[in-house]
N, C-alpha and C positions, 0 to 999 in steps of 0.2 A: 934616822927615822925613829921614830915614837912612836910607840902601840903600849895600847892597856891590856895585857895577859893576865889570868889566874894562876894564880898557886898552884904549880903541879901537883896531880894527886894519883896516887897509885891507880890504873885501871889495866889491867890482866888478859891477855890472849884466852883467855877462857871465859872471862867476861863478854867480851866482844864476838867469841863466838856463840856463847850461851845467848845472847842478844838474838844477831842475826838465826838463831836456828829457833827463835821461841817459836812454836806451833799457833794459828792462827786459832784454833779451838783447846778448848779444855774437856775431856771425855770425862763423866762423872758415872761408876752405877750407883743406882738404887733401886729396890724394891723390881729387882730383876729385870730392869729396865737402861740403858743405854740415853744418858743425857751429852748436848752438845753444848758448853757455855763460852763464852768470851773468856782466855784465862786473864784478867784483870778483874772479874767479878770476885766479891767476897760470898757470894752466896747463889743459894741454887736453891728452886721448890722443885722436888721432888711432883711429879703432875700426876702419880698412881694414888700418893697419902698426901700429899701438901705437905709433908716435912721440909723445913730450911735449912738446907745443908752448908755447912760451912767448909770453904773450900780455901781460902789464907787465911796461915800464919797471923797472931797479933803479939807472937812476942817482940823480944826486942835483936830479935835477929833479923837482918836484912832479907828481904827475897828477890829473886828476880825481877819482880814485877812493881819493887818498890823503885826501881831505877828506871822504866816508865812510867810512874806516878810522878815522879821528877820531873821527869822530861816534859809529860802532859802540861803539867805545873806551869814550868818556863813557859809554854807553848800559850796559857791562857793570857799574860803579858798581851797589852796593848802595841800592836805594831810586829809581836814574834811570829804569828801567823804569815806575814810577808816573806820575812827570813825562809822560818819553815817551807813554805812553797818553792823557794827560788833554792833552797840547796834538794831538795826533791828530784826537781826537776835537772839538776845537775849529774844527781847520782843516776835518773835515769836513763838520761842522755848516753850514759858511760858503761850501760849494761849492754 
């Protein structure tokens, strides 16, 4: 049998866990106030002063959530949304 594999590439038990534990929200204060964001937003208005708070990273070091921007990525592909749904629906099955 023949299958087309990628290149192995380093991915870490602590990746994989940092993954699975990323928090559905992102708590931000400001201006003594308690915001709720999506943590994949880059930014946040502050709704006291309308200041734009900047909430990632743009250097050139990797963040968590550049490994979902990834994934999104793949995900916008023509026909990945199929895939994506039927391995979903796998993982759920198995919870």
């Amino acid at each position: 049998m023949v299958t087309q594999t990628r290149e192995c590439v380093g991915i870490s038990e602590e990746l994989l866990e940092a993954i699975q534990g990323l928090p559905l929200h992102r708590y931000v204060e400001h201006c003594g106030q308690k915001l709720q964001v999506s943590p994949f937003e880059f930014y946040a208005l502050c709704p006291r002063c309308g200041e734009r708070l900047k909430l990632r990273g743009f250097s050139g070091v990797p963040e968590l959530e550049d490994v979902f921007d990834a994934v999104f990525s793949w995900m916008n592909q023509p026909g990945a949304a199929k895939f994506s749904e039927q391995r979903r629906a796998l993982l759920e099955s198995e919870e």
